[in-house]
Every structure is written in C-alpha cells, then in structure tokens.
VODRENFI-153503 format. One record per residue (C-alpha): x, y, z. Coordinates in pm, whole numbers, plus 32768, in hexadecimal, padded with zeros to 4 digits. Example, Ala and Ser with C-alpha at 12.3 -4.5 7.8 and 13.67 -1.06 7.14 Angstrom:
<nodes>
<node><px>84CE</px><py>7E3E</py><pz>830C</pz></node>
<node><px>8557</px><py>7F96</py><pz>82CA</pz></node>
</nodes>
This chain:
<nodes>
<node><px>85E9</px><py>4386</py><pz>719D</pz></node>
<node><px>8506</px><py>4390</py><pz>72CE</pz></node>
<node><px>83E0</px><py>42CD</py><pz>729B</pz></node>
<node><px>827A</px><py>43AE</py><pz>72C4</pz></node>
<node><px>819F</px><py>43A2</py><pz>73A2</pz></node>
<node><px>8032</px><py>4366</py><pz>736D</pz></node>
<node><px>7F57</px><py>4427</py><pz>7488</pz></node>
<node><px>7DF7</px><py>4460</py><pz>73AF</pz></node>
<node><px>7D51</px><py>42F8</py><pz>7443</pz></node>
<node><px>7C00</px><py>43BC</py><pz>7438</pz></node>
<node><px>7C26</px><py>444A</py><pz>72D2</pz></node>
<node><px>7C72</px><py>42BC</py><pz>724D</pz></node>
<node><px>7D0F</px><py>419A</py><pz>72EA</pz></node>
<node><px>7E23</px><py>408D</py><pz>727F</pz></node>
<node><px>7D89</px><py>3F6F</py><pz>71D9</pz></node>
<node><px>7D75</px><py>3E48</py><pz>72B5</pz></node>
<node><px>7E2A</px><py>3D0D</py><pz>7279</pz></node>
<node><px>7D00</px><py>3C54</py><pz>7279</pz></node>
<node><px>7C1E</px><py>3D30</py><pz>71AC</pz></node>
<node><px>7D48</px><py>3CF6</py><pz>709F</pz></node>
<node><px>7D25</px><py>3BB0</py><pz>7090</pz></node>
<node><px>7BD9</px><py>3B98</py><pz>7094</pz></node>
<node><px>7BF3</px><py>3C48</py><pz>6F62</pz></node>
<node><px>7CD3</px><py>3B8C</py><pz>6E98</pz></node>
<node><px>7C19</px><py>3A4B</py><pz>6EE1</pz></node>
<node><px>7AC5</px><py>3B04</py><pz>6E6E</pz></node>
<node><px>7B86</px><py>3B65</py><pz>6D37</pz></node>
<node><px>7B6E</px><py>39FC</py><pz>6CCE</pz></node>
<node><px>79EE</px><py>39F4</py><pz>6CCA</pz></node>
<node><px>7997</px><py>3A2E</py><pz>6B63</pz></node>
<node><px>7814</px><py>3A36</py><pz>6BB9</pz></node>
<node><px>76F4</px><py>3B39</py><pz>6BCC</pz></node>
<node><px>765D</px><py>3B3C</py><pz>6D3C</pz></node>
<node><px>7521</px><py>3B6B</py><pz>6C90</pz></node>
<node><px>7542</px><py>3A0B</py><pz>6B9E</pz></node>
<node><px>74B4</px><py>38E5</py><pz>6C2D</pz></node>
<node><px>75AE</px><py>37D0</py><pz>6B99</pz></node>
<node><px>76F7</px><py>3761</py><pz>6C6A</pz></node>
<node><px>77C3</px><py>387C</py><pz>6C01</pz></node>
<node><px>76B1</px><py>39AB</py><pz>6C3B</pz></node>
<node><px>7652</px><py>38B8</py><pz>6DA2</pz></node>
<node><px>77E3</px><py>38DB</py><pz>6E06</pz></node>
<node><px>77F8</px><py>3A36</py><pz>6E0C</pz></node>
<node><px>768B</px><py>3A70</py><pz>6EA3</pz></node>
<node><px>7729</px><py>39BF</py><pz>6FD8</pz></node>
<node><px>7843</px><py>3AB1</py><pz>6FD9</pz></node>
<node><px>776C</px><py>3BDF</py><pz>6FFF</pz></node>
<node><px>76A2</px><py>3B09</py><pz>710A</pz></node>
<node><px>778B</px><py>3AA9</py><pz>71CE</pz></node>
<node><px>7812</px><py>3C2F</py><pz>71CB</pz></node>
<node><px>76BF</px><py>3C90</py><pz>7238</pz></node>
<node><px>76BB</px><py>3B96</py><pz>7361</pz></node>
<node><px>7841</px><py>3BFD</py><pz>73C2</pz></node>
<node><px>77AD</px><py>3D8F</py><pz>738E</pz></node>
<node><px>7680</px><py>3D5E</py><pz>7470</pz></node>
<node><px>772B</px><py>3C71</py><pz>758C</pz></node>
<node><px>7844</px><py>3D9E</py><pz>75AC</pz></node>
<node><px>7755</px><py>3EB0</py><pz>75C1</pz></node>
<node><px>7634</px><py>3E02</py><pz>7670</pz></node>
<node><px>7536</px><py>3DEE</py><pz>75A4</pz></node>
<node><px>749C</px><py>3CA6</py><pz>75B1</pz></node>
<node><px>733E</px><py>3CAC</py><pz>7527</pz></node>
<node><px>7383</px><py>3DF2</py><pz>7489</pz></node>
<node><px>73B2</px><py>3E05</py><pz>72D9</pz></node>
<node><px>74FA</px><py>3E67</py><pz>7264</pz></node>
<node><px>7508</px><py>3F26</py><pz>7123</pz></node>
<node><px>765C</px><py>3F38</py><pz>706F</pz></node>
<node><px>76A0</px><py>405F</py><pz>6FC8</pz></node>
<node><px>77C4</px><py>4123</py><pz>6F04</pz></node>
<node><px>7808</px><py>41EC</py><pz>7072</pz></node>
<node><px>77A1</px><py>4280</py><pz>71A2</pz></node>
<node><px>7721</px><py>43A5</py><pz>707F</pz></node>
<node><px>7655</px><py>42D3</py><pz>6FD9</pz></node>
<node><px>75D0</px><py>4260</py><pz>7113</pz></node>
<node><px>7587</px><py>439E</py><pz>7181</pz></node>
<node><px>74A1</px><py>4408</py><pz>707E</pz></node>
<node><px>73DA</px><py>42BF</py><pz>7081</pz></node>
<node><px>7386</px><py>42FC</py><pz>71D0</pz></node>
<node><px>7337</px><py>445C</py><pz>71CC</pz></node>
<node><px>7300</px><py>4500</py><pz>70AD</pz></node>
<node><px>71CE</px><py>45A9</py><pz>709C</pz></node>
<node><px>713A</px><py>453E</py><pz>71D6</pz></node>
<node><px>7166</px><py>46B2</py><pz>7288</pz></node>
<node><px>7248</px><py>463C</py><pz>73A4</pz></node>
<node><px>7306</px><py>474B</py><pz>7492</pz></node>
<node><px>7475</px><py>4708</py><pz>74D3</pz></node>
<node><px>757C</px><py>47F4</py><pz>7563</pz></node>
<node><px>76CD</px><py>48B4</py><pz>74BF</pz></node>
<node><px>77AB</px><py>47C4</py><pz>7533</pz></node>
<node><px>7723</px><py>4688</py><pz>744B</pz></node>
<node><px>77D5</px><py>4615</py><pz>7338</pz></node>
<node><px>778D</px><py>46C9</py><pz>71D4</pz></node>
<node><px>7711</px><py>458F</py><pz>7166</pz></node>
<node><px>75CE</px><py>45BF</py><pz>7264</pz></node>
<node><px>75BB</px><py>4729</py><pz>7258</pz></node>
<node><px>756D</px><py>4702</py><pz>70F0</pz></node>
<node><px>744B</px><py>4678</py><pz>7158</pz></node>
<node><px>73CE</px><py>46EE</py><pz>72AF</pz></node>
<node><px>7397</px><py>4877</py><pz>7342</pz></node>
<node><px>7490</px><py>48D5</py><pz>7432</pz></node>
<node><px>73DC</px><py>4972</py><pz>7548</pz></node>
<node><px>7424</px><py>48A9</py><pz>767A</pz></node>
<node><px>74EF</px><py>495A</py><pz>7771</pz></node>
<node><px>766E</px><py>48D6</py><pz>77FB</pz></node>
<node><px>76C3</px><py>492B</py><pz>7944</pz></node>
<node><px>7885</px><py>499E</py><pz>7962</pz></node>
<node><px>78CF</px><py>484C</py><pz>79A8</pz></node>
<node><px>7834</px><py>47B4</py><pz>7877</pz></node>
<node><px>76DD</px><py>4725</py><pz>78F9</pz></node>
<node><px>75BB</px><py>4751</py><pz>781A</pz></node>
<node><px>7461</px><py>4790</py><pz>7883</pz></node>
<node><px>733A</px><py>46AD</py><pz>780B</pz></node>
<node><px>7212</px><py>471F</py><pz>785D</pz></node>
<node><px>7149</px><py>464A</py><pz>7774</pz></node>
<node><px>71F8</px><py>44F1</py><pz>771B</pz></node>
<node><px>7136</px><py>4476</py><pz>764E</pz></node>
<node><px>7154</px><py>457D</py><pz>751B</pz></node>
<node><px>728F</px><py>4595</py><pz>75A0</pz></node>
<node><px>7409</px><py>4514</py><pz>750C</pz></node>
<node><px>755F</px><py>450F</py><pz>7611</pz></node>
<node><px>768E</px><py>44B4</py><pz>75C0</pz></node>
<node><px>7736</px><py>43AF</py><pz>76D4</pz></node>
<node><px>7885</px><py>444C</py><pz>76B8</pz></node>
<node><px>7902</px><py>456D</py><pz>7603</pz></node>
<node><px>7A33</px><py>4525</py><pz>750F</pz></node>
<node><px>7AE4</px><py>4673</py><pz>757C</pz></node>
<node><px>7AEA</px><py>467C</py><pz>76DF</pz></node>
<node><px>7A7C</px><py>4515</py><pz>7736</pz></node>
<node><px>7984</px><py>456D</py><pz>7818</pz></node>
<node><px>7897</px><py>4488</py><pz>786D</pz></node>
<node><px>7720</px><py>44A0</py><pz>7870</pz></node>
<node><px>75D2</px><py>440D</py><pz>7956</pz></node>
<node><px>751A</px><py>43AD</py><pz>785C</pz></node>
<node><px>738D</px><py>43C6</py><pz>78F0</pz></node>
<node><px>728E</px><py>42BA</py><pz>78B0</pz></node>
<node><px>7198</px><py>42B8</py><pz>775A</pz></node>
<node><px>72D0</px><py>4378</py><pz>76AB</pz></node>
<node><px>7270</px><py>4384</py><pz>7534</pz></node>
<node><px>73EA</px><py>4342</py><pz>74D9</pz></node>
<node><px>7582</px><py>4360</py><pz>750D</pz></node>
<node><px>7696</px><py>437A</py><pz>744A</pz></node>
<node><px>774F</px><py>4284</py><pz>7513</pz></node>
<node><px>788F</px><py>4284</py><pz>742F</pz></node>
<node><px>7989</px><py>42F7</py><pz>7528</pz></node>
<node><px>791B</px><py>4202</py><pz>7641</pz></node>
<node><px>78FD</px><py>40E6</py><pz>759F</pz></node>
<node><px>7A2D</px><py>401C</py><pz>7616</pz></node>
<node><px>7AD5</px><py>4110</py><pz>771F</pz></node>
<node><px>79C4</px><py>40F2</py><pz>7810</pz></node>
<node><px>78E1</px><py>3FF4</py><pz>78A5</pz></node>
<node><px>775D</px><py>402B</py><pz>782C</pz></node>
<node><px>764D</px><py>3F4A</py><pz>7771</pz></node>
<node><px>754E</px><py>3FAA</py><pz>7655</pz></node>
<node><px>7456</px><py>3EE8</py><pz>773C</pz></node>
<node><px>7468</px><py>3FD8</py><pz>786D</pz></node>
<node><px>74D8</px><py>412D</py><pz>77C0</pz></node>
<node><px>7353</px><py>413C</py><pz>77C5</pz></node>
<node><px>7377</px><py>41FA</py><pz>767B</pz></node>
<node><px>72B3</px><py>4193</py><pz>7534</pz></node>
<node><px>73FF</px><py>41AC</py><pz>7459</pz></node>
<node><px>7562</px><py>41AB</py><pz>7466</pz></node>
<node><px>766E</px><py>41E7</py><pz>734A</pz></node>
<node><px>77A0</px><py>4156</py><pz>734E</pz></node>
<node><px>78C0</px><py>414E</py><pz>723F</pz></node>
<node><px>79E8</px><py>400E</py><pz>721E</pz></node>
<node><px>7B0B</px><py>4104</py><pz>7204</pz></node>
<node><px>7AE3</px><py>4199</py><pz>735C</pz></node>
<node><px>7B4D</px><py>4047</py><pz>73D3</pz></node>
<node><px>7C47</px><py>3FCD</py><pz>72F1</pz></node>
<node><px>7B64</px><py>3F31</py><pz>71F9</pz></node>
<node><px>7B5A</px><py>3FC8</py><pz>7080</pz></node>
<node><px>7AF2</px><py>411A</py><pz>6FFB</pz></node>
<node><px>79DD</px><py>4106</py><pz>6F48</pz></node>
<node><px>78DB</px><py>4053</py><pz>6FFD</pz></node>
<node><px>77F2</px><py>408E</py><pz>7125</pz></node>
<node><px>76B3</px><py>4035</py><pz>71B0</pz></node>
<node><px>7570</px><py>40CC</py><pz>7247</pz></node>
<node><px>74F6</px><py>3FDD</py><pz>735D</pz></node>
<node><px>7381</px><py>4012</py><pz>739F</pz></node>
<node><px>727E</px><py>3F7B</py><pz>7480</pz></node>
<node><px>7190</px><py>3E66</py><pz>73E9</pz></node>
<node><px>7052</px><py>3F09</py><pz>7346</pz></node>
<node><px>7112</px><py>405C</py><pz>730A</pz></node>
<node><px>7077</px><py>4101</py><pz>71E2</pz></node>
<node><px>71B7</px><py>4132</py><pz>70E3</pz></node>
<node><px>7158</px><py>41BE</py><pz>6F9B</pz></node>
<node><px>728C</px><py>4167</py><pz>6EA5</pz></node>
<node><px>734F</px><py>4274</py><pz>6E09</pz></node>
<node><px>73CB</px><py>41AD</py><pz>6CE9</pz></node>
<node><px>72F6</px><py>40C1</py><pz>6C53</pz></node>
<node><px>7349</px><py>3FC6</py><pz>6B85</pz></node>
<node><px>734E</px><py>3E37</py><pz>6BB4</pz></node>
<node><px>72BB</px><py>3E49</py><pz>6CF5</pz></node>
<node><px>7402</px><py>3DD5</py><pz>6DF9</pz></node>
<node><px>7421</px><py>3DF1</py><pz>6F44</pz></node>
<node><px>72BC</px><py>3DE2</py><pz>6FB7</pz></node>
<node><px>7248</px><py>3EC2</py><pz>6E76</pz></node>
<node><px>72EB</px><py>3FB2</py><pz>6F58</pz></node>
<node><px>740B</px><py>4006</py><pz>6E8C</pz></node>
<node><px>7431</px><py>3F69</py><pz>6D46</pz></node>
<node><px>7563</px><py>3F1B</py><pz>6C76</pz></node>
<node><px>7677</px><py>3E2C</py><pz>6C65</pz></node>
<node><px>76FC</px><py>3DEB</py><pz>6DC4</pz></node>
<node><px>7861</px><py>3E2C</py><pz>6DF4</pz></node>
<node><px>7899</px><py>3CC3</py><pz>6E4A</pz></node>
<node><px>7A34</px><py>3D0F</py><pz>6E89</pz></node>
<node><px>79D3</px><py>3E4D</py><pz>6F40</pz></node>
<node><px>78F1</px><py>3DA9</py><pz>701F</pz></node>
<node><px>79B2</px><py>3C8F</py><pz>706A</pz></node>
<node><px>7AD7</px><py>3D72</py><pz>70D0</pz></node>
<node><px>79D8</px><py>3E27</py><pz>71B6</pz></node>
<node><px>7949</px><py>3CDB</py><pz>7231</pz></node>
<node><px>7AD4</px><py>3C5B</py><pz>72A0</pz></node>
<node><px>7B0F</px><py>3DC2</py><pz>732D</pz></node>
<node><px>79EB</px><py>3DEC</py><pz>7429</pz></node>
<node><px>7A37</px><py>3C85</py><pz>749E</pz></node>
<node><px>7B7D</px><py>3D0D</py><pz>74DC</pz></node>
<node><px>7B0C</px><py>3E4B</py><pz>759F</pz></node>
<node><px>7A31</px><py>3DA0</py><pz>7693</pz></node>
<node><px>7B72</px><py>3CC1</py><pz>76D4</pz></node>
<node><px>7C30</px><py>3DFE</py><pz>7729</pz></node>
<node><px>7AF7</px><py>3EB3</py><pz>77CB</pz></node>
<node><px>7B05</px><py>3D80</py><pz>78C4</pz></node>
<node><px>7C5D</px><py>3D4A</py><pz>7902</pz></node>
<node><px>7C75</px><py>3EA0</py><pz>7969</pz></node>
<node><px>7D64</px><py>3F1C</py><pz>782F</pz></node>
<node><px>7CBE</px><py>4053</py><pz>784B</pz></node>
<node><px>7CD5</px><py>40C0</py><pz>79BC</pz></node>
<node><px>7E85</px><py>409D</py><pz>7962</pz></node>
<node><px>7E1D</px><py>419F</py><pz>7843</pz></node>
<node><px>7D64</px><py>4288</py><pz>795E</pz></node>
<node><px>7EAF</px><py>4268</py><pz>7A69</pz></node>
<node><px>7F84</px><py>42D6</py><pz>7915</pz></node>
<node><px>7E82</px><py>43F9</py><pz>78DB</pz></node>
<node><px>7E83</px><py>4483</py><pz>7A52</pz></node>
<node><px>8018</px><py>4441</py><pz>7A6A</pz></node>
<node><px>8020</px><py>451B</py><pz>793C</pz></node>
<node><px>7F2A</px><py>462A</py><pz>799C</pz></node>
<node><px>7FCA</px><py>464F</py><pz>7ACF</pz></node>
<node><px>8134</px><py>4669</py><pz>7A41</pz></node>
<node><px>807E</px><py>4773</py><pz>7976</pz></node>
<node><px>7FE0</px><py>482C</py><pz>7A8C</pz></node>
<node><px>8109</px><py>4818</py><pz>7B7E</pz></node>
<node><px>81F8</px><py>48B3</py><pz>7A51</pz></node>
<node><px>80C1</px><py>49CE</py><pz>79CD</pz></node>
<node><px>7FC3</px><py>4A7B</py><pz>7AB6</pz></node>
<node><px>7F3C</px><py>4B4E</py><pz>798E</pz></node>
<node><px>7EDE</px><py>49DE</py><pz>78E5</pz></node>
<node><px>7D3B</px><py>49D3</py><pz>78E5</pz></node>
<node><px>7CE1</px><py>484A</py><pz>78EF</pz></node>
<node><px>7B6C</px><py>485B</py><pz>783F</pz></node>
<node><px>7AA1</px><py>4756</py><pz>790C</pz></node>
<node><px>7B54</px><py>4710</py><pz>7A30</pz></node>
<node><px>7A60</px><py>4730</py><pz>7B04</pz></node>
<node><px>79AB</px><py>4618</py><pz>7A7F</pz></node>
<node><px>79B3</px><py>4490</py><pz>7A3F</pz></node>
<node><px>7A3C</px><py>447A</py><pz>78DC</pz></node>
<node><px>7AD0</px><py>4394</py><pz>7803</pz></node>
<node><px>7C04</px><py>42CE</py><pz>7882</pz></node>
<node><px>7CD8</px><py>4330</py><pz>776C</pz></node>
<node><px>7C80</px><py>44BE</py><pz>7734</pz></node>
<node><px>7D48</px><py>4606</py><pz>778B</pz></node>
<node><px>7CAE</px><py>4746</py><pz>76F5</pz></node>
<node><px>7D90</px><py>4863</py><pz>772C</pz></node>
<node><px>7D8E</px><py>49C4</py><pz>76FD</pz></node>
<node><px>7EA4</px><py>4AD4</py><pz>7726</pz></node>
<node><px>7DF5</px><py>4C2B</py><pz>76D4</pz></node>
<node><px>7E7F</px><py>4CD4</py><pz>75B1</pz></node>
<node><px>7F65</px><py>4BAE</py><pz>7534</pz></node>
<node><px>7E8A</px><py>4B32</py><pz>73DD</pz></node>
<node><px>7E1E</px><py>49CF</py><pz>740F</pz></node>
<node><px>7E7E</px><py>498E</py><pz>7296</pz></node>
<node><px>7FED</px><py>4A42</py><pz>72CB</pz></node>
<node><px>801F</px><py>4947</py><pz>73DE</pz></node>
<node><px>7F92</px><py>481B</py><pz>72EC</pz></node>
<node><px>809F</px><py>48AC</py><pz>71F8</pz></node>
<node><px>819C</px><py>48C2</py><pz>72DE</pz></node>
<node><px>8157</px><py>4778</py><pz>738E</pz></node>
<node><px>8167</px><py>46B2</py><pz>7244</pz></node>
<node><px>8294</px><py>4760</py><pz>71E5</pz></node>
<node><px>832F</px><py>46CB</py><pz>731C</pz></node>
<node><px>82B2</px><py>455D</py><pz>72DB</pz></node>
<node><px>816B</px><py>456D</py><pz>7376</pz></node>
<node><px>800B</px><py>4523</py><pz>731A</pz></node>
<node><px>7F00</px><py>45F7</py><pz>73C0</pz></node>
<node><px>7DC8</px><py>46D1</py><pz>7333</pz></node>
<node><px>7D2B</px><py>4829</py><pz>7389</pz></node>
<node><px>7C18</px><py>4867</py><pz>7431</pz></node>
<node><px>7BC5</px><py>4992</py><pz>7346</pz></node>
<node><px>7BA9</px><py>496B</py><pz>71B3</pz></node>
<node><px>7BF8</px><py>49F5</py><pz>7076</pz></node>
<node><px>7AD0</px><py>4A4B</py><pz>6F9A</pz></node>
<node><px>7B1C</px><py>4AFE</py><pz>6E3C</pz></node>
<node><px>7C43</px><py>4B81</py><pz>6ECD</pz></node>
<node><px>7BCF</px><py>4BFB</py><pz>7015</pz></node>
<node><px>7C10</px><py>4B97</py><pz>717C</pz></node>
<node><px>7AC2</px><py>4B40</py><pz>71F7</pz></node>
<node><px>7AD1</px><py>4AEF</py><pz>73AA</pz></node>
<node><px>7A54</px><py>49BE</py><pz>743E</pz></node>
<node><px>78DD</px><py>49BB</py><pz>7437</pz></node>
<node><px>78F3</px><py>48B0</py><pz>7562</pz></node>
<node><px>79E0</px><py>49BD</py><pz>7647</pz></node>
<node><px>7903</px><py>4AC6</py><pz>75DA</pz></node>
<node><px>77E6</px><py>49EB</py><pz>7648</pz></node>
<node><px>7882</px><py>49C1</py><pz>77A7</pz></node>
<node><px>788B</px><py>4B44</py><pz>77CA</pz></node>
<node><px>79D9</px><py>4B6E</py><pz>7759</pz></node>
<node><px>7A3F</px><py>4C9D</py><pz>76A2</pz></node>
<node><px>7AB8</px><py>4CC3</py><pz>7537</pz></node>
<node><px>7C48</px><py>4CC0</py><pz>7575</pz></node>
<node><px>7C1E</px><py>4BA6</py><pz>766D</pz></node>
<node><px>7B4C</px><py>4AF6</py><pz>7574</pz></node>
<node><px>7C41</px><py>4B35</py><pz>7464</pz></node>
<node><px>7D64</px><py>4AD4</py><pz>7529</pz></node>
<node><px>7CFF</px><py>4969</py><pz>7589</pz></node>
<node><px>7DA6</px><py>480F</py><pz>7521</pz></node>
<node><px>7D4D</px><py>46BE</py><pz>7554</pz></node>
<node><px>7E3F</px><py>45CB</py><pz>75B9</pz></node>
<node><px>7DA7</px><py>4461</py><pz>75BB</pz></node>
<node><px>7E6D</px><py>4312</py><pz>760A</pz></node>
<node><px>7E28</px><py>41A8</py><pz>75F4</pz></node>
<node><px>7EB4</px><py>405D</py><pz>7674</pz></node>
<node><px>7FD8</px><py>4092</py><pz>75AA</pz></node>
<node><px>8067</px><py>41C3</py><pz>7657</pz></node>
<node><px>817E</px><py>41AE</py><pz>770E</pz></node>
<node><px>81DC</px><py>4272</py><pz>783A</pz></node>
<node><px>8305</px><py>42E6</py><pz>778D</pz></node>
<node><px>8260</px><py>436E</py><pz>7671</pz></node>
<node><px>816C</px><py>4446</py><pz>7706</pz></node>
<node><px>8294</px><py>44B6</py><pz>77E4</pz></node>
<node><px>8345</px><py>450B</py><pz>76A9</pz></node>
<node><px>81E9</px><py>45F5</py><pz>761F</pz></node>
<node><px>81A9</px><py>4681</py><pz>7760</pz></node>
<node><px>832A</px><py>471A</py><pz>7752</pz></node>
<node><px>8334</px><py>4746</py><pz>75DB</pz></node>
<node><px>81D6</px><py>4828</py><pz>7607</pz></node>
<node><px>8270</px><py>48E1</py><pz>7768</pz></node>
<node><px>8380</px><py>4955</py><pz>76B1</pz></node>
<node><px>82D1</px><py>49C6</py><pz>75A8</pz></node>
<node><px>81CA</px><py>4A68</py><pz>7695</pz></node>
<node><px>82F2</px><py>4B1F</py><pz>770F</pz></node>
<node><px>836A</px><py>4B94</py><pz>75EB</pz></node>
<node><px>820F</px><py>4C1B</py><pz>75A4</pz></node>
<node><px>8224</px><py>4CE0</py><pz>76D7</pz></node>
<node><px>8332</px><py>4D7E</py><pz>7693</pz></node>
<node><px>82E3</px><py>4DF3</py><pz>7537</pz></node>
<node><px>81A1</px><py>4E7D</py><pz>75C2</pz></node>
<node><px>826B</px><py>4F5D</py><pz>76FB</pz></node>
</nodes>
C-alpha cells in the first residue's frame, strides 16, 4: 500500500522527537507543581524550565508567560471584553472576541489605524501571509509564525501574543499567552491561583514540558535555516503548479508569507471535493471553505481579500514542513492536476 502523505502542517504538526521524550520523563514526576515538598518542587521545575525554553524561542525575555489549554484559551484571556477591532481574516478563536471592522487590502494587508485598541494576526493560517505588525499593538495571534519565521515577543512591539505547542510539533492541548510585564490580565478561571493568578488550575506539567522541548527545537530549526528548504519546496511546487494550470489563483502571492503555505483556488472546483478527492488519493490537505450544519460556507479570509463567493469556496490549503520531500509534493501536485483535469472536463 502506498504510504499517505501528510500536507496539513498548519492545521497540526508531527510531534517532535524531543517533545516526546520530554514527556515520558515528566510522566515520572508524581508531584503537584503547586506542593512545596521534593515531589510538588520536581515538577514546579519542569513547568519552569518550559517557561524559560518558551520565552528564549519566542523572545520574550522580561515578558510573563502564561500557559494555557491553547492558543483559544489564550485568546480570550487577552481579549475578551476589552472592545478590540480585528479584521475577517483572524482566527475564530479572536473573532469571538474582537469586532471585525478593519479593512484588508487584495493582497492580504490589514489596515490599523488605531494600534492600540487594535488586535493583528502575524500570519494568516490560510494563505500564510505575513503581517507588519505597527508599534503599541494591543495583541497577535502569533500561532502560525511562531517557528517558521524569525521574530521576537520583545520587538513585535505588541502588548500580547498567543501561541499554541502543536503548531510546532509540541502537544495538543497546551498553549500560552505571552504578555508584557505589568499587563492587566483578569483570569477567566479561577481557582488555586497558578500561573501568576492569571489562570488557575492544575498545570499540565507533561503538556508543558512537551511544549518546553518543542520550542527549543524550533528555534534550532528557525536558525539552521530548516525552514528556508521548506520555502524552496513551496515555490518549486507552486511553480510546477502554475507552469501545468494558468486558471490556478495563488491567494497571497503578492506578499511575504509563511515559508511553508500555498493557498489555491480553481473557480468552480469545491475546495472540500478536492480535500475529498486528495485524501482519497493518499494526501492530507484542508479547505479553505467549511462545512457548517451541512452547508458550504466560503472562506471568510478570501472573501476578506475581495475575492468572490466561488473563488472563496473553491480554495485549499496545502501546507508542508521539514519533512516533505520533493517527491511527495511532486506526487500531490500531479495527483491534484489530473484531477483538475478531470474536473474540467466534466464541467465542458
């Protein structure tokens, strides 16, 4: 049997090696972070030392870093309630909390007018484009970025960030919401009074210490340049793509994005038939439109760009990591052609 092909890096990532057995060694920590005898003092240095590993990768020294359960978590104890403006293309996770009335130019550049009651995501998880974040920013959803490109908490000049451990090959499950020093964070679930009184409960001490082992990891990767292989891959395949298709619409181009992001669109070809199709064939990919109740609903973030409905209906996202081969996005780009073809051909 062929073996599949996993092309959804964005959606989740492989677990790490080192976030594995980081782990299984914090699986042998009986204690309560929260006790102060040996056992309880053990695994309070495991969730330490994954806060020191979290803030050196991200740059956030002098900063507090706030473990959570996710990036969604994260989200709403930075902004909920606090009457920020965001745009379409955010995550749901901040548009819960944040009116979406800033404006995106067709390329996928947001306008900020006023940073400071304002929240801007670094790089969108659809089309990987990449944002300027502008000084006194109240916040970012920096969950994409984190580990595919170069940045730092410390000179983001925003006053929050959210990040998430499984975007970079730590485990689901966990997250954290770095902050500046003084930042007034009321807690959303109180309790014992952990992390800071910021966030109380338990801490996922395995969780964390996966996380801690996998953005240790990342920066290693970040700065041996893993990632700008990733981007030759991506532009070797979107060129294949282009030279093979010129009815193929490549959301973002036109901008810096993420090394590791293709969004494409082929009008009138469902984004979820080609998921189904694609997985049929061995291949792991998502839509950029979603099923709600039953009905096809089009990318918000194409829609957002200026795109129309069957454009925005018709989108995929095809997003690699370290572990793709040449030959295996070779093998998607012909599987999907030939499936594009047969497409066309049904619709003549």
């Amino acid at each position: 049997m062929k073996p599949r092909v996993y092309l959804d890096w964005n959606a989740t990532t492989p677990l790490r090696s080192e976030a594995r057995v980081a782990m299984i060694k914090a699986m042998d920590f009986a204690g309560n972070p929260s006790s102060v005898h040996a056992e309880g003092r053990k695994a309070k240095a495991i969730v330490e030392l994954a806060r020191a590993q979290v803030s050196s990768a991200i740059g956030a020294d002098g900063a507090d870093v706030i473990f959570t359960s996710g990036a969604t978590e994260a989200a709403a104890l930075a902004f909920a309630g606090k009457g920020f403006v965001g745009a379409d293309i955010e995550h749901d996770a901040v548009l819960s909390w944040v009116d979406a009335s800033l404006t995106v130019s067709s390329g996928g550049i947001v306008n900020v007018e006023t940073p400071a009651g304002s929240v801007l995501q670094l790089a969108n998880s659809e089309t990987g484009v990449v944002q300027e974040l502008p000084d006194g920013l109240a916040g970012s959803d920096a969950t994409q970025a984190f580990g595919k490109i170069p940045f730092a908490f410390n000179w983001l000049g925003c006053t929050a960030a959210l990040i998430s451990a499984h975007k970079i090959g730590g485990p689901k499950g966990v997250g954290a919401l770095i902050v500046k020093r003084g930042t007034d964070i009321s807690a959303k679930i109180a309790g014992g009074g952990q992390e800071m009184g910021r966030r109380a409960g338990t801490e996922n001490v395995i969780g964390i210490a996966g996380f801690g082992a996998a953005a240790e990891a990342a920066a290693a990767d970040l700065s041996n340049g893993v990632w700008d292989k990733v981007e030759q891959l991506r532009d070797f395949f979107e060129t294949y793509i282009e030279d093979a298709a010129n009815d193929v619409i490549i959301a973002g181009k036109s901008e810096k994005r993420l090394p590791n992001t293709s969004c494409l669109a082929v009008p009138g070809w469902k984004g979820e038939t080609q998921v189904m199709q694609m997985d049929l064939a061995g291949y792991a990919i998502s839509a950029g439109s979603a099923c709600s109740s039953g009905k096809v609903r089009a990318s918000k973030v194409l829609k957002a760009y200026g795109y129309d409905d069957e454009v925005a209906s018709s989108a995929i996202r095809v997003s690699i990591g370290p572990e793709t081969t040449k030959d295996e996005i070779l093998g998607f780009a012909n599987a999907w052609l030939a499936q594009k073809d047969k497409h066309r051909a049904r619709a003549a």
